[in-house]
C-alpha positions in Angstrom: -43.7 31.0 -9.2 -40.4 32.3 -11.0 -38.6 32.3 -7.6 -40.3 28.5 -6.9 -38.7 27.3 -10.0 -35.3 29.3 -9.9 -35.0 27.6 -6.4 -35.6 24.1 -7.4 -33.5 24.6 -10.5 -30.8 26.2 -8.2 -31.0 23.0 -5.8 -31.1 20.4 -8.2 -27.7 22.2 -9.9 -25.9 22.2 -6.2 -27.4 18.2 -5.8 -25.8 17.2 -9.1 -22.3 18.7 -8.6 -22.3 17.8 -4.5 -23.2 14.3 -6.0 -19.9 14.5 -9.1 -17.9 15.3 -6.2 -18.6 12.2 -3.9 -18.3 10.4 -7.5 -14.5 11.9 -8.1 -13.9 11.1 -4.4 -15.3 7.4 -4.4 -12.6 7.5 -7.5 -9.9 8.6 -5.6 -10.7 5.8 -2.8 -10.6 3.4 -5.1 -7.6 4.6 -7.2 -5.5 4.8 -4.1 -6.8 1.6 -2.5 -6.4 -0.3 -6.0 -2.4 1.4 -6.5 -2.0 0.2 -2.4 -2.4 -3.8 -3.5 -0.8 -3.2 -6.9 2.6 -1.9 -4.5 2.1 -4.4 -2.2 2.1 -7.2 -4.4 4.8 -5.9 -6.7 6.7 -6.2 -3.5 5.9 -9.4 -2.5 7.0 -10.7 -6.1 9.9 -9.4 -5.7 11.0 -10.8 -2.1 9.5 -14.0 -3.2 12.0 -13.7 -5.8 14.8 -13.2 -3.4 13.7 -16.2 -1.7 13.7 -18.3 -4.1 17.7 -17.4 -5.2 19.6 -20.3 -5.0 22.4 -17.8 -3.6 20.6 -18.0 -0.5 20.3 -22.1 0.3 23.9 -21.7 2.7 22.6 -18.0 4.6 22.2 -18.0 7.9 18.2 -15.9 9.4 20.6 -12.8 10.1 22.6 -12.4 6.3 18.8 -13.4 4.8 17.6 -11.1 6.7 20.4 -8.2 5.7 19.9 -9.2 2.3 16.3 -8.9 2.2 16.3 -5.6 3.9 18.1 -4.3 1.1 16.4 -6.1 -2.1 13.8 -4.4 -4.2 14.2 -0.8 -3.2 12.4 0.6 -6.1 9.0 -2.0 -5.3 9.9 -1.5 -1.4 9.1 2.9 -1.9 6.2 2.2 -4.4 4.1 0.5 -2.2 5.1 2.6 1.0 4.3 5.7 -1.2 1.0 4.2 -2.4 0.4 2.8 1.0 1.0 6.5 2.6 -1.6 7.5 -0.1 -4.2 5.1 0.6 -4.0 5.4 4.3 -4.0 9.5 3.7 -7.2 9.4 1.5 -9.1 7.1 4.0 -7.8 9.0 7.3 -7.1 12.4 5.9 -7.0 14.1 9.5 -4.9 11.5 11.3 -1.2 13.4 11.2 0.9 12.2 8.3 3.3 10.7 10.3 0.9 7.9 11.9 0.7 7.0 8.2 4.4 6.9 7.3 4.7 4.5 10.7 2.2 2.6 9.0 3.4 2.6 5.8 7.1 1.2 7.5 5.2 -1.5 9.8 3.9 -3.0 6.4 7.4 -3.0 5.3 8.8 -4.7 8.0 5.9 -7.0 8.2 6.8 -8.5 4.8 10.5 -8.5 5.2 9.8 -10.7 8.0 7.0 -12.9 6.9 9.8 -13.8 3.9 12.4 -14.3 6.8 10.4 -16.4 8.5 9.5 -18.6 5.5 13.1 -18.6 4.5 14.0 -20.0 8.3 11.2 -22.8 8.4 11.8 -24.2 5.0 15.2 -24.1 4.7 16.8 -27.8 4.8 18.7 -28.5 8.3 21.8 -28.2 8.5 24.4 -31.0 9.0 
């Protein structure tokens, strides 16, 4: 009967810290997933920021394009760090360097998506 009730005691002490660990986990997911959107739309701000410069009203798609490359370098790494996280959490045994060519293609994705915004709304020229 001893052994019977060291046994359960012992499984129900396993059970509970198995069960803190999927907790901390389910943290880190979130945490990661939650810093991810926080980068991406401190990045977005800040090219919609660049957009909106009047600077830009005479630049043709390619200087936009140059200039938005190179704005908001510090919001640009934060969200392909956090991105690089996030993707590492969720995938952890896809190679690191899928994610980081992830991480880039989300860049370049929103450099263009503002380029392209830039082109279609900008007034015609005379």
């Amino acid at each position: 009967m001893r052994m019977l009730m060291l046994g359960a005691a012992l499984i129900m002490m396993t059970s509970a810290a198995m069960m803190s660990a999927v907790r901390a986990d389910d943290d880190d997911d979130k945490n990661a997933q939650k810093l991810a959107m926080q980068g991406r739309d401190d990045y977005w701000h800040c090219l919609a920021r660049e957009y909106s410069r009047d600077s830009n009203q005479g630049l043709s798609e390619q200087d936009f394009g140059r200039s938005v490359a190179g704005a908001c370098p510090s919001e640009r790494q934060y969200y392909r760090v956090a991105l690089l996280d996030y993707l590492t959490t969720q995938y952890p045994n896809i190679d690191a360097g899928a994610h980081l060519a992830t991480a880039n293609r989300a860049v370049e994705s929103a450099q263009k998506d503002i380029v392209t915004a830039f082109v279609k709304h900008r007034p015609p020229q005379k």
